[in-house]
N, C-alpha and C positions, 0 to 999 in steps of 0.2 A: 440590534439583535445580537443577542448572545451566543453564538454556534459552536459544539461543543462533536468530536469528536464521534459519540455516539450518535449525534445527527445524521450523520454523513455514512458510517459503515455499512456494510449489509451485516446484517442479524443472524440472516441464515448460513453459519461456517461449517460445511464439510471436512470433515478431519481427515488425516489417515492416520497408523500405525505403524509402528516401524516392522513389522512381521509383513503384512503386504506385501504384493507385488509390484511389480512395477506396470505390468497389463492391466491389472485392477486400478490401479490408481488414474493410470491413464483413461482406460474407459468411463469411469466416476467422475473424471473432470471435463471430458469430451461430451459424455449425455449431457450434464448440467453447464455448459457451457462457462467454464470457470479455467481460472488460469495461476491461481495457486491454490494448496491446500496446508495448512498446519501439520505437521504430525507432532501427536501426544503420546505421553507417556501412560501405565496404566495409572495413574490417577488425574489426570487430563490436562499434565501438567505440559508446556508448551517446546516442545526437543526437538524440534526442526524444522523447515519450512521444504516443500518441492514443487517445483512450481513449471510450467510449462516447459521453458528451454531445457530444464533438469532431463526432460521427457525425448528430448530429442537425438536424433542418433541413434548409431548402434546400440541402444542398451538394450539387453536380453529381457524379453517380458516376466520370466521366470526372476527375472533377480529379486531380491526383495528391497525395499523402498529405501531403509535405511543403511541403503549403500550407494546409492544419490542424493539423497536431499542435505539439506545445506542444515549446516549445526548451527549456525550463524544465524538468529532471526532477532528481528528487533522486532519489539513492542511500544504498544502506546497506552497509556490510562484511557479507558473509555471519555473521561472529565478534562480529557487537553484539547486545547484551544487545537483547531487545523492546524494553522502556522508553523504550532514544533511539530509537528508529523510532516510537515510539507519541508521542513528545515532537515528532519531525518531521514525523509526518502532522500532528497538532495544531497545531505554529506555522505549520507551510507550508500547511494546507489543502488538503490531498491524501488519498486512501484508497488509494494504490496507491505503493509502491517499489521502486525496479531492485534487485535484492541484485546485487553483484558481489564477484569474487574475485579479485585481482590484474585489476585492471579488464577482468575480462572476463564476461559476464552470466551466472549460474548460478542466479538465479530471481527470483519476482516477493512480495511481500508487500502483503497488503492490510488493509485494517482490520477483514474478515471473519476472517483468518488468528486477528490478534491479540483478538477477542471469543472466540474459540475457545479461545484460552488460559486468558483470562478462564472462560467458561463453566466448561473443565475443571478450571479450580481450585478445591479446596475449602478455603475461609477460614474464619477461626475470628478470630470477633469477641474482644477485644482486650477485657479489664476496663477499662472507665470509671474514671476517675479515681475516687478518694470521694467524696463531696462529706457537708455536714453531714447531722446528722441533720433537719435544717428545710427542708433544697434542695430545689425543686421539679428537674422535668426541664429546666430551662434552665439550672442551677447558680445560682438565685439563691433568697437565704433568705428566707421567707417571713413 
């Protein structure tokens, strides 16, 4: 099987704006039970990401959004393998990704997505090398 990125994402991505609030945002992501959200630019181009902890604390619910969320977001092609997304949550220490498609947002991937893959995989342990007839379980002879 072939599993491709867009397998895996949800479809349905909630955005925000950088004009928002931060009360807004927060409630938006609290009803829909969601733990990051994109914000776009006005042509729905991909300028930040905020995401729960962002949420956290002191901040003033009047602020507006684009005074927390992180300018820093990584993306993935909708057409990539898991692996480099699971390679780029891991280097970049992130649990959430823009998926885009001719850069324009068509969903989100999270590090729950890709456990889910995990989970529904059934793997099939791989014969152990040989080892002597004298090797203990560390491959050293005794």
């Amino acid at each position: 099987m072939n599993i491709k990125v867009k397998d895996l994402m949800s479809s349905q991505v909630l955005t925000a704006q950088r004009h928002q609030t931060v009360g807004h945002v927060r409630q938006v992501m609290s009803t829909n039970g969601i733990h990051a959200m994109p914000v776009v630019g006005s042509d729905g181009e991909v300028i930040g990401m905020v995401t729960s902890t962002d949420l956290v604390g002191s901040v003033k619910e009047e602020s507006k959004i684009s005074a927390i969320m992180s300018n820093e977001v990584v993306t993935v092609p909708a057409y990539s393998e898991p692996r480099t997304a699971a390679r780029c949550m891991r280097n970049q220490h992130f649990h959430h990704l823009v998926v885009l498609d001719e850069k324009k947002v068509v969903g989100i991937l999270s590090t729950f997505d890709l456990l889910q893959l995990v989970e529904d995989k059934r793997f099939v342990m791989k014969s152990a090398a040989p080892q002597g007839k004298n090797s203990n379980r560390f491959g050293r002879d005794e």
